[in-house]
C-alpha positions, 0 to 999 in steps of 0.5 A: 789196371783200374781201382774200384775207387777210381772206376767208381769215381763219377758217381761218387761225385755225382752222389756227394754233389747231389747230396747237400749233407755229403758235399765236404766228403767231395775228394780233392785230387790229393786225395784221389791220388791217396786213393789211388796209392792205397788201393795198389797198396791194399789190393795185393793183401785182399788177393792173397788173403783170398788165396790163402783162405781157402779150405786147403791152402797149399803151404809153399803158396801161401808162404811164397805170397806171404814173401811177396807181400813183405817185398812189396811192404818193403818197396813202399 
């Protein structure tokens, strides 16, 4: 599975290097690799977050997410 930040990432290396006053916002690999961490991390809250935003969330859905996500917190 890709990330944005990582199916995104040429340009935004492409955009700081030819860009004087963003070239220090270049990411070393350390922190692409955060990135990469965060974003697994976050991507499952945007999903159900989504999920459970619609205009009639169904009740044992959203509960079920809202185990999931303590799982997933807690395997972190």
């Amino acid at each position: 599975m890709m990330f944005k930040a990582q199916e995104h990432k040429a340009s935004i290396v492409k955009f700081t290097r030819s860009n004087p006053e963003v070239q220090h916002l270049i990411p070393n690999e350390a922190e692409w690799e955060t990135v990469k961490v965060m974003e697994r991390v976050l991507m499952p809250f945007y999903n159900h977050t989504r999920s459970v935003s619609k205009d009639q969330p169904y009740l044992p859905e959203t509960i079920e997410i809202m185990w999931g996500l303590n799982d997933l917190l807690d395997n972190i």
